[in-house]
N, C-alpha and C positions, 0 to 999 in steps of 0.2 A: 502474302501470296493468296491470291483468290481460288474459291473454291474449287471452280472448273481444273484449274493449274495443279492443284493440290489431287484432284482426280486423276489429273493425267500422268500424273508420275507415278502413283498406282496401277495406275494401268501398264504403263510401261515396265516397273518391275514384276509387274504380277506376268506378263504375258512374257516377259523375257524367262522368268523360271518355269510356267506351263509350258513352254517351247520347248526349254532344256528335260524336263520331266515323260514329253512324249514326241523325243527326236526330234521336232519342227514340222509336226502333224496338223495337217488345220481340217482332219475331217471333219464328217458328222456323228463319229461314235466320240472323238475326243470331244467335242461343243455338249453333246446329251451329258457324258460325265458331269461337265462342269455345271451347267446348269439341267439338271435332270428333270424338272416341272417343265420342261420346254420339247420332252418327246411329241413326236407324231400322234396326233389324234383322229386318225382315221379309222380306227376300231374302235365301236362303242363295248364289243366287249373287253377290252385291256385293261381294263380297270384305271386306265387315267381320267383325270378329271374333262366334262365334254366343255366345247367351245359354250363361254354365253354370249347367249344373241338380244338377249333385253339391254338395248343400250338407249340413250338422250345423249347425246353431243352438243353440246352449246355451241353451236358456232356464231365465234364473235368477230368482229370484223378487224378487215385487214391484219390476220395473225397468222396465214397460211392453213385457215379452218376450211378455203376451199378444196385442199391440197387432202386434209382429212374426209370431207365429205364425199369426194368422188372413192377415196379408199371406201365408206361406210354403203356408200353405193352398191360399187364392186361385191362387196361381200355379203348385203341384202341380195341378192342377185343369183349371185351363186348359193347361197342357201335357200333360196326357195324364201326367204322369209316376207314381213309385212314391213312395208314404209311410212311411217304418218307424214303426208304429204299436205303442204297450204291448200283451200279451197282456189279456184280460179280466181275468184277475185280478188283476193292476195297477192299474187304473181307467186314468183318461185320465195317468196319468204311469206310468213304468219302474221298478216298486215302487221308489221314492222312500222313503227316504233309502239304499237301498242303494245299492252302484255298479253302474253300467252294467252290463249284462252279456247275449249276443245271445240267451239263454235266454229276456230278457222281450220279444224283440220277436215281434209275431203276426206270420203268412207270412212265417217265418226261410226259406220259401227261393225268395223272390223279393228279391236287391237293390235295398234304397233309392237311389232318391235324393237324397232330403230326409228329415231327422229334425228335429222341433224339440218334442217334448213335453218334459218337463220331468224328468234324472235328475241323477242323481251323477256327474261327469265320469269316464269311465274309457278314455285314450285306445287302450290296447293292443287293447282291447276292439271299439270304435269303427275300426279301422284294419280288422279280422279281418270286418267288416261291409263296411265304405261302399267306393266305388271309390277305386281309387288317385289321383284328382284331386281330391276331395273339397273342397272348402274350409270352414273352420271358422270361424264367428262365435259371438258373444258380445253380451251386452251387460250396461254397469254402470250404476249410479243412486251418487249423493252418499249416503256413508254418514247421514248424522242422519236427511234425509227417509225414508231407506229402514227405518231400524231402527223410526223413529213406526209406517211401514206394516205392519210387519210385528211390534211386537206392540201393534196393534190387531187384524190382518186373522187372527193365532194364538193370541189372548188365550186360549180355551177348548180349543186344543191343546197348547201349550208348557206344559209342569208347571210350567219356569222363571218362565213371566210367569203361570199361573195363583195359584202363591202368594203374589203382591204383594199387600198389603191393596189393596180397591178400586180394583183395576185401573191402579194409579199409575204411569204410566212414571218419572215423579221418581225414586218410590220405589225403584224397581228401579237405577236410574244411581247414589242414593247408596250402595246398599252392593250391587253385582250378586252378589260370591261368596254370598249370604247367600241369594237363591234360586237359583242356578244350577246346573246339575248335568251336569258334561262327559258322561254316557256315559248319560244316559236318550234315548230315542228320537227325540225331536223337540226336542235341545238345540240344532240347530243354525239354528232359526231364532230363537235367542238370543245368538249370538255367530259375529262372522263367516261368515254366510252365505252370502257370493258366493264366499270362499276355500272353504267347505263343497265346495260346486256344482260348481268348477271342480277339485274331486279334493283338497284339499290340506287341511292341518290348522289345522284353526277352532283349537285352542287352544294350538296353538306362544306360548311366551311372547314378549311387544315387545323380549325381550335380544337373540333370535335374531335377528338382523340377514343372519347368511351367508344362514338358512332364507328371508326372507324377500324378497333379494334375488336368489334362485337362483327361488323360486315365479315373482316377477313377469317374468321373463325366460324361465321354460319355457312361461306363459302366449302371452307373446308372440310366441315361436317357434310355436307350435303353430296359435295362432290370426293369421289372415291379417287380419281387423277387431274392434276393440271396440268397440262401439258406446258413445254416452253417452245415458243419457235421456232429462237434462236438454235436449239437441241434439239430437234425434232426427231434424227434417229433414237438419241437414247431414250426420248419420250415416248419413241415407239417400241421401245423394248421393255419398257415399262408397262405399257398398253396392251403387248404380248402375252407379259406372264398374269395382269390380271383379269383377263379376259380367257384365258388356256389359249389361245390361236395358232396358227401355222406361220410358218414362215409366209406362205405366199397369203394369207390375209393382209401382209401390212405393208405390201410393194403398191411403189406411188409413181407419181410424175409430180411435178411442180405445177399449182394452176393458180389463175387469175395473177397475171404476175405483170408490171407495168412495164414500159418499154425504159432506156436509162434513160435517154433525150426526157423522160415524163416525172425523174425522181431531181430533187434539190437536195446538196450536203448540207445538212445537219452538222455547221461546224459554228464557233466565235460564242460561247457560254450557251448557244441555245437550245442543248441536254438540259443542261440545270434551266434553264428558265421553260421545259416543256414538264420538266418533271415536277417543279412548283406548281402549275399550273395543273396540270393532272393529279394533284398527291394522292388521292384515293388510288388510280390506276400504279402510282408508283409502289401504291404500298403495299396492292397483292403483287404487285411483280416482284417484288423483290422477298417476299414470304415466300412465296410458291416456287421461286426460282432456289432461292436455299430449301426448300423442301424436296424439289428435284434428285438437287446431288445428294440429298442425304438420302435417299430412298434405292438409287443407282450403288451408293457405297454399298449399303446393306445386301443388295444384290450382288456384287465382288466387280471389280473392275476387269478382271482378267476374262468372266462374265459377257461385261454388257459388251468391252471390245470382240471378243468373238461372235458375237451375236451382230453388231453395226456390219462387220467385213460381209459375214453371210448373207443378209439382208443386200451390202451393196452387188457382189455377186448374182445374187437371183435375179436382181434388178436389171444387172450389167444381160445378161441371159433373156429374159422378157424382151430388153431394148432390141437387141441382135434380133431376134426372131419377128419384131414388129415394123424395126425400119432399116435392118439388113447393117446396122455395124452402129456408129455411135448415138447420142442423144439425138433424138428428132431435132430440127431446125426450127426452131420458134421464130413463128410469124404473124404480124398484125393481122388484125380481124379483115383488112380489105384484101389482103395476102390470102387468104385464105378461099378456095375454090367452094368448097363444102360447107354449106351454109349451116349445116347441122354440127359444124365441129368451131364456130366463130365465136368468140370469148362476148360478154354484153359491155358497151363503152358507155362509160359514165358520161360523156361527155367529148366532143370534139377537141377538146383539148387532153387529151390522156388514152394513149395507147395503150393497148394491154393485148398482149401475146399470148398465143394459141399454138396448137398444134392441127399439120394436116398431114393425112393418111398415106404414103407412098400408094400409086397407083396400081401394083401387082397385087397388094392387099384390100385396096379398097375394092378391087371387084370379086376377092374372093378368098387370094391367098393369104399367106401371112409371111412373105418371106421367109420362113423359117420348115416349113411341109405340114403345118398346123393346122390347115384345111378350115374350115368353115367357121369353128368355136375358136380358132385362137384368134381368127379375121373378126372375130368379135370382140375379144377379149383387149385386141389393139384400141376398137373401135373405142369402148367403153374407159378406158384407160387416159383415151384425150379429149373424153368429151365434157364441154363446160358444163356448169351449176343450173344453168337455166332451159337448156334442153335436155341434160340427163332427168333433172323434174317431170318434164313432159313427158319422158319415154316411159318412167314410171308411174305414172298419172297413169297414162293411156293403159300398159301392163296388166297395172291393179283393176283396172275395171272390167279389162278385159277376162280377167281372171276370177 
């Protein structure tokens, strides 16, 4: 029985006797008993521990780090705090694929906060920046899904996957040395990507076993959570309690997300032959992914399930108030009226889905009687990676 399964039946008996123990109560005073590190921290003098705001987020590609980075957004935001933002001639990432380095970041001399665009892991670099508390997250996705996404969402970038006759991922899996090419510029969204990201070398051969068992353990010394996600709410209830945060720090929307007509099934042995071909990426996914549930265990299952409902709830709440009853209706970037809320296309060949504003809130309201900040709070909620950059670019300066 795998781990996740092994969890859920903990879950399930842990939440059927918390039910029986307090009548079939789903408040918020039963949720604080259970996990009590997770009260409200709106008084700094209540003697709980305060929110920390020194964060680095890795955002690695195609793993749902957009989906995090509009949350880290959000929450610089509402805390008044600092963003390390790319220099303009960067674009919205830290000239990517070079490594880190505090040359690319714009107002090098106001200390971040929070960084979460998207570079080359470079942690010497990163120390020489962020404050000394700093905490470092991450997050991974399952090698096969991620490598589908990524050459579709790179087809017309990666030289690697542009030489495939007609776009074949097959093709590319049966003989990969035959287009690959370690040292052109964007090989690295062809092999080992998440090893790329997190600083370390995509194309260390699968003998290296010392190389490859030293990587995934400098990773996890360095980094305080890896997120998975495939799990993302429990990753975010993880990211909860070690951060102190609120409930409403960690409500999201889904972004950068392709259209289906734009994704190929991943089926006929070509897991195993992505995950051969990735093994570095396989082999923190699957560390960090059993490090997950074991961290989630410790925290009780009866726990993280009432915590995921509540989360979905406040969510379900936000939605109602933003676009007046269920999920917004995801629409292509040409769909989309509001030029400021259009997702970036890789590519003419690859759709990717956005969100646009009902029009009783985009001029003011919020569907909901929210009035001006929560007509914001929508706003900011769907807005993609490459213009939320801008708005806080402009912000900080202005600021």
């Amino acid at each position: 029985m795998s781990q996740k399964k092994i969890f859920l039946v903990f879950v399930a008996i842990s939440t059927v006797s918390f039910l029986l123990h307090h009548g079939g109560s789903w408040t918020m005073e039963a949720f604080h008993l259970g996990c009590p590190a997770l009260c409200s921290h709106s008084s700094s003098s209540s003697g709980l521990k305060p929110k920390h705001t020194n964060i680095l987020f890795l955002k690695t590609h195609k793993t749902a780090s957009s989906t995090m980075q509009n949350l880290l957004f959000r929450f610089a935001e509402r805390n008044k705090l600092t963003v390390g933002l790319p220099i303009l001639a960067c674009g919205h990432q830290f000239c990517y694929p070079r490594a880190f380095s505090d040359q690319f970041v714009h107002l090098r001399n106001l200390t971040p906060n929070i960084i979460t665009n998207h570079m080359r892991f470079n942690r010497a670099e990163l120390r020489r920046l962020m404050p000394n508390n700093t905490v470092y997250v991450t997050i991974l996705r399952e090698p096969s899904s991620m490598f589908e996404s990524l050459f579709s969402y790179f087809n017309q970038h990666c030289q690697s996957f542009k030489r495939v006759p007609n776009g074949s991922l097959e093709a590319f899996l049966e003989d990969p040395w035959r287009y690959y090419r370690p040292d052109e510029k964007y090989s690295m969204y062809a092999r080992n990507t998440l090893t790329f990201d997190l600083g370390g070398d995509k194309d260390r051969p699968s003998t290296d076993e010392v190389y490859a068992r030293a990587f995934v353990a400098e990773v996890e010394r360095v980094f305080s959570l890896v997120m998975i996600a495939e799990h993302f709410e429990e990753s975010l209830v993880l990211l909860r309690h070690l951060l102190s945060w609120d409930l409403e720090d960690v409500l999201y929307l889904n972004h950068n997300m392709r259209t289906s007509a734009s994704k190929d099934n991943v089926t006929n042995g070509l897991p195993t032959k992505i995950r051969a071909w990735n093994h570095l990426d396989a082999r923190l996914y699957d560390h960090f992914n059993a490090s997950l549930w074991r961290q989630l265990a410790v925290l009780g299952p009866a726990c993280v399930a009432r915590e995921v409902r509540l989360l979905r709830r406040a969510q379900e709440r936000v939605i109602r108030s933003c676009f007046g009853g269920g999920l917004p209706q995801q629409r292509t970037a040409v769909q989309i009226k509001n030029k400021d809320l259009r997702p970036w296309k890789p590519s003419s060949k690859v759709d990717i889905v956005g969100y646009d504003l009902p029009v009783n809130v985009s001029r003011g309201g919020s569907g909901g009687g929210g009035g001006e900040a929560a007509s914001e709070l929508c706003l900011r909620l769907i807005m993609p990676e490459v213009q939320y950059t801008r708005v806080l670019q402009r912000s900080q300066v202005l600021r």
